[in-house]
N, CA, C and O atoms as a GROMACS GRO file, in nm:
protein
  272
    1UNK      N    1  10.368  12.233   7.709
    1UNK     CA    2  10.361  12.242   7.854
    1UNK      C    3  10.496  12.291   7.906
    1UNK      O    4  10.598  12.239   7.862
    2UNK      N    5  10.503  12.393   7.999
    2UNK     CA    6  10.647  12.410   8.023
    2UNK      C    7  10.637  12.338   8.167
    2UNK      O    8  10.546  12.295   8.236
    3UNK      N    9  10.760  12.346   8.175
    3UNK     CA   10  10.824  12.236   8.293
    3UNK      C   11  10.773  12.236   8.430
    3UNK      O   12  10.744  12.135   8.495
    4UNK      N   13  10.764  12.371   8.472
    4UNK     CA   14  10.700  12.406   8.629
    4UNK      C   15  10.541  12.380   8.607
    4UNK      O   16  10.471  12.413   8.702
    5UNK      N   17  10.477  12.327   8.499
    5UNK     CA   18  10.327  12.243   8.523
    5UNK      C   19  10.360  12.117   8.504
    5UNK      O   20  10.267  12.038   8.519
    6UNK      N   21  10.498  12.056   8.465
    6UNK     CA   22  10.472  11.946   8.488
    6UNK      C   23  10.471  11.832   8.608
    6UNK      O   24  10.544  11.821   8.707
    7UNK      N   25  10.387  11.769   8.572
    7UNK     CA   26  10.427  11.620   8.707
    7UNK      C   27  10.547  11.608   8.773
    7UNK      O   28  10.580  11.602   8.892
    8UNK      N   29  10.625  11.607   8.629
    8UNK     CA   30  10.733  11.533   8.640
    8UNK      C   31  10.823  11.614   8.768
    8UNK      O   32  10.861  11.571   8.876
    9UNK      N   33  10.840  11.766   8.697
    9UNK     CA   34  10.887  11.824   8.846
    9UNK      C   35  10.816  11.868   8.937
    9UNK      O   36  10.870  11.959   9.000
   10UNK      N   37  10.708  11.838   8.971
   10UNK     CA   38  10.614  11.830   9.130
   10UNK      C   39  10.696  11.747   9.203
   10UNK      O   40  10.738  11.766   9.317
   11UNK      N   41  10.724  11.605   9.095
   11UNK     CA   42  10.762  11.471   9.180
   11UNK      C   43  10.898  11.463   9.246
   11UNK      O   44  10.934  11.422   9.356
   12UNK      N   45  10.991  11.542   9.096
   12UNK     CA   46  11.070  11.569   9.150
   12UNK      C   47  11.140  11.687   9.286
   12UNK      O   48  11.248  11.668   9.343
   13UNK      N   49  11.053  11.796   9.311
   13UNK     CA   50  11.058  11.880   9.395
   13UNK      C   51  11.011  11.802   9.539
   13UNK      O   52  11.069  11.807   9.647
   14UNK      N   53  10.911  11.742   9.512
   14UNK     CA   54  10.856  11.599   9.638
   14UNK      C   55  10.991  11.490   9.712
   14UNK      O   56  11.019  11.459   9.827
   15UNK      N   57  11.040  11.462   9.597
   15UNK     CA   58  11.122  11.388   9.639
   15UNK      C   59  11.285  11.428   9.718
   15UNK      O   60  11.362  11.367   9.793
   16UNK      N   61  11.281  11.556   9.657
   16UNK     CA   62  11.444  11.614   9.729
   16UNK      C   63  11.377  11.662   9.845
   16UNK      O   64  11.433  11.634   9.952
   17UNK      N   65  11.242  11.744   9.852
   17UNK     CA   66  11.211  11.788   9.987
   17UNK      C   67  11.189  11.667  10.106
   17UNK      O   68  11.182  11.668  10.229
   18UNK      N   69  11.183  11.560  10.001
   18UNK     CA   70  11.201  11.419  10.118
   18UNK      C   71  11.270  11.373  10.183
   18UNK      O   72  11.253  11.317  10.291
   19UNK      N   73  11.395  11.399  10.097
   19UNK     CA   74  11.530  11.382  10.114
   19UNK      C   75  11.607  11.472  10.244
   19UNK      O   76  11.681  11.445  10.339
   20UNK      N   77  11.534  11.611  10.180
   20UNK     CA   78  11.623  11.708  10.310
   20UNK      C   79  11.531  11.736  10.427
   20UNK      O   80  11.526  11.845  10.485
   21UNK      N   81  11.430  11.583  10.468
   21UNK     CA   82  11.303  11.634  10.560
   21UNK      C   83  11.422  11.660  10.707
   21UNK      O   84  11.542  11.631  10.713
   22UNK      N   85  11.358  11.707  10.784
   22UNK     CA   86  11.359  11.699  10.975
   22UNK      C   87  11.212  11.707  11.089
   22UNK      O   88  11.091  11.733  11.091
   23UNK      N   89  11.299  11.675  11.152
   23UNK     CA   90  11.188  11.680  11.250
   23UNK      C   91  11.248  11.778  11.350
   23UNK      O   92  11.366  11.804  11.370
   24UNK      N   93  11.116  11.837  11.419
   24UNK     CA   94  11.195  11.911  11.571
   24UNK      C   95  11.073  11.818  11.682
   24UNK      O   96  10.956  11.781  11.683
   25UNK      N   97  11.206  11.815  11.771
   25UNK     CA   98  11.106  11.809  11.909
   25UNK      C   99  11.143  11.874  12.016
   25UNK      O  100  11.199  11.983  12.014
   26UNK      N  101  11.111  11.800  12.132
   26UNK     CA  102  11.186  11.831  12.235
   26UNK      C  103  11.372  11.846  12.276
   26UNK      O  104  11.433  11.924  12.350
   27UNK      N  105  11.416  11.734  12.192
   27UNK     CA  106  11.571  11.660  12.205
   27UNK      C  107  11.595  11.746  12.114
   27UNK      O  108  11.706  11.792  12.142
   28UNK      N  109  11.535  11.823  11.967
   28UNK     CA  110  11.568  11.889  11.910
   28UNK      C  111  11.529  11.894  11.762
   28UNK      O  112  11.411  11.882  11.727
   29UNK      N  113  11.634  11.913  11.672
   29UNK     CA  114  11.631  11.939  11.544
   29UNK      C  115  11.679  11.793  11.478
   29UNK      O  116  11.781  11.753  11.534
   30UNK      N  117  11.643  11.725  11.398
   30UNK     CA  118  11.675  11.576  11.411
   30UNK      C  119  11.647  11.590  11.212
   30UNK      O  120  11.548  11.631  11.153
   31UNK      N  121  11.811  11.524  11.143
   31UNK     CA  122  11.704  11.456  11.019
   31UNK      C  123  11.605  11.326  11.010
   31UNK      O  124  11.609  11.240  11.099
   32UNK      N  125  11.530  11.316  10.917
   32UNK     CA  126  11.490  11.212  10.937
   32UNK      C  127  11.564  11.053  10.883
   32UNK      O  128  11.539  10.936  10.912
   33UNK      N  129  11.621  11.092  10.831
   33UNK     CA  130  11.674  10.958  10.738
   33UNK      C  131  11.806  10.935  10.832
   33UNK      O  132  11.889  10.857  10.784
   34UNK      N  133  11.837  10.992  10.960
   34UNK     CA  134  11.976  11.008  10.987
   34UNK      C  135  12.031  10.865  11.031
   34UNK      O  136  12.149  10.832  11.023
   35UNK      N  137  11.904  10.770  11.088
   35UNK     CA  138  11.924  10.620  11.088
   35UNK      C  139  11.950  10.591  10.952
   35UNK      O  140  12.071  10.608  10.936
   36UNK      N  141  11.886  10.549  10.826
   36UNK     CA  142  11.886  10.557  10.685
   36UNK      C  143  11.922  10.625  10.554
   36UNK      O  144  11.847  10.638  10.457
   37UNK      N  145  12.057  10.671  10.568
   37UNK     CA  146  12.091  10.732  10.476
   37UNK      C  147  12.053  10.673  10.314
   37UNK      O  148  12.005  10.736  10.220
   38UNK      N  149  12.087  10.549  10.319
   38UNK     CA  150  12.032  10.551  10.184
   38UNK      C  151  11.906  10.545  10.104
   38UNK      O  152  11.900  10.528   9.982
   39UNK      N  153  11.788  10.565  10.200
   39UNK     CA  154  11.688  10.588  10.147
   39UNK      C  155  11.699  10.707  10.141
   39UNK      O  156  11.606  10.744  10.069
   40UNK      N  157  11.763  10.801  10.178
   40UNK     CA  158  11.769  10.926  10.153
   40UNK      C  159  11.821  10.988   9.981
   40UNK      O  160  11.763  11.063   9.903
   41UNK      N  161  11.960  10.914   9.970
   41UNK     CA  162  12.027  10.853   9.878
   41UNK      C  163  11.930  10.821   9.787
   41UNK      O  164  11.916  10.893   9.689
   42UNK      N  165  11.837  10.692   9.811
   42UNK     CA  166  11.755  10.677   9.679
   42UNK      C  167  11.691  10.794   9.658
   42UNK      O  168  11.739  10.819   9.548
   43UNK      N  169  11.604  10.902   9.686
   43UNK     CA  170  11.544  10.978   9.660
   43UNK      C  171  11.592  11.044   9.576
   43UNK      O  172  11.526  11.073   9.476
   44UNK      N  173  11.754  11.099   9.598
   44UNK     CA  174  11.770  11.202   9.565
   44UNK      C  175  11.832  11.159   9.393
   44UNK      O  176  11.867  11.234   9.302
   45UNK      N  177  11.827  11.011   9.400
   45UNK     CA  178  11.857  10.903   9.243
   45UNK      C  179  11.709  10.957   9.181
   45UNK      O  180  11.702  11.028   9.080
   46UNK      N  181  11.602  10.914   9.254
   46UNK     CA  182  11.446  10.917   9.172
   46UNK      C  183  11.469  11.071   9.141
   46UNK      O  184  11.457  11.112   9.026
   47UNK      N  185  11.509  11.172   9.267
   47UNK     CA  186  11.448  11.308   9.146
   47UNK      C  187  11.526  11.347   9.033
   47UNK      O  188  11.472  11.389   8.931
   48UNK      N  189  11.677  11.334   9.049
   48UNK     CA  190  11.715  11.291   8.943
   48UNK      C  191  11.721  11.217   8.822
   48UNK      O  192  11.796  11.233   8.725
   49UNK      N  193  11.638  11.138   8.840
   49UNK     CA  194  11.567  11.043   8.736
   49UNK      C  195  11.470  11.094   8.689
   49UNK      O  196  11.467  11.102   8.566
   50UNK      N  197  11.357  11.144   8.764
   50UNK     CA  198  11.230  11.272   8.758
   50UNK      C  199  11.282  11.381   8.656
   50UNK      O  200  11.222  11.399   8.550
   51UNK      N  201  11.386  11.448   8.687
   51UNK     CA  202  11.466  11.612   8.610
   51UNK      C  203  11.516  11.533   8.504
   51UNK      O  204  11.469  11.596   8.409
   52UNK      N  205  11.587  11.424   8.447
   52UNK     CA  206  11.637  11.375   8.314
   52UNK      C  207  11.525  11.340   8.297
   52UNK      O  208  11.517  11.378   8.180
   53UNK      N  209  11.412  11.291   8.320
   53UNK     CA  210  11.292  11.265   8.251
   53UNK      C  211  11.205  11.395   8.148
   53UNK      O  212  11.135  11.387   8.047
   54UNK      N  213  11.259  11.528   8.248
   54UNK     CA  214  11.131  11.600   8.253
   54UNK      C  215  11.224  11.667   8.152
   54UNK      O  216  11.167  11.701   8.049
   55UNK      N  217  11.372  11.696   8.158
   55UNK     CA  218  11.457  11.746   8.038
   55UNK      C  219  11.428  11.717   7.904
   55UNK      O  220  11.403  11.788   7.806
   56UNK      N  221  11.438  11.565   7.928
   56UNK     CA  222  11.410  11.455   7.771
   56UNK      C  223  11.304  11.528   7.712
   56UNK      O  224  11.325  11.601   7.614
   57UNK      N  225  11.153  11.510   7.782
   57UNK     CA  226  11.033  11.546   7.720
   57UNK      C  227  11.032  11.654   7.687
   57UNK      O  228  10.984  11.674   7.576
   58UNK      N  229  11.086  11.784   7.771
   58UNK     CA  230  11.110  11.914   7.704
   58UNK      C  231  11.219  11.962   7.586
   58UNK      O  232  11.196  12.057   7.510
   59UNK      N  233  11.346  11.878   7.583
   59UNK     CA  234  11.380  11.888   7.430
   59UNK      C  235  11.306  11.842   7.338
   59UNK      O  236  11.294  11.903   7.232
   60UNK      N  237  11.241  11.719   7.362
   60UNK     CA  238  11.194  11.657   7.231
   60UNK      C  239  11.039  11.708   7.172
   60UNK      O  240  10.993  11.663   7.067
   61UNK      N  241  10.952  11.833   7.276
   61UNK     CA  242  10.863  11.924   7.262
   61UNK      C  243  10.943  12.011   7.176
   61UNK      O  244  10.902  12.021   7.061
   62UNK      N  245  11.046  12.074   7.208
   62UNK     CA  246  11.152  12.178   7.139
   62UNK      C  247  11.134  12.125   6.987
   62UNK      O  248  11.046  12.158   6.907
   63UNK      N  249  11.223  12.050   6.972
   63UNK     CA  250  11.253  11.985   6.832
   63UNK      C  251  11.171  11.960   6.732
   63UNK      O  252  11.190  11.974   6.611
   64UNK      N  253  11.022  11.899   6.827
   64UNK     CA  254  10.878  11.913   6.722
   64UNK      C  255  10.861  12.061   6.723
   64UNK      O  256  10.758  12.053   6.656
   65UNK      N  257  10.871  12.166   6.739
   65UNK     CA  258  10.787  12.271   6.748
   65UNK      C  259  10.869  12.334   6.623
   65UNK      O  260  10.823  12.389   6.523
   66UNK      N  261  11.011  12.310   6.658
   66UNK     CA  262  11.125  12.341   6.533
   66UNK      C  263  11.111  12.306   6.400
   66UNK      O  264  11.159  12.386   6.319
   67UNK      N  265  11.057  12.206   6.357
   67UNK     CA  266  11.032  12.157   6.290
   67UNK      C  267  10.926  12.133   6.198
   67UNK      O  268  10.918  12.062   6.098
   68UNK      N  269  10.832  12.220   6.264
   68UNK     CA  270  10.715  12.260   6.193
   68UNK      C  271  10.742  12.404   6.113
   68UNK      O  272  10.653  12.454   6.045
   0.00000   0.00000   0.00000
């Protein structure tokens, strides 16, 4: 499986676009997390956690394939 079908980076692409959401309205252009930075913060831990996940599984696909 290469990487752009996996889950793993859907979730992770989900989660930074969460991270850098906004809103517009009337008052304007607003982030959303700008009360909550660190849930913003966590996100951007999970997709990073998501991309070393999705790395791991793709070397260790590498290494079996090598090895045959």
């Amino acid at each position: 499986m290469t990487f752009h079908k996996s889950p793993l980076f859907l979730a992770a692409i989900l989660a930074v676009g969460l991270a850098c959401a906004f809103t517009v309205s009337d008052a304007g252009v607003r982030w959303i997390w700008a009360d909550r930075p660190a849930i913003a913060a966590g996100l951007v831990v999970l997709a990073a956690a998501y991309l070393l996940a999705l790395y791991l599984q793709q070397r260790k696909a590498v290494r079996a394939r090598n090895r045959d």
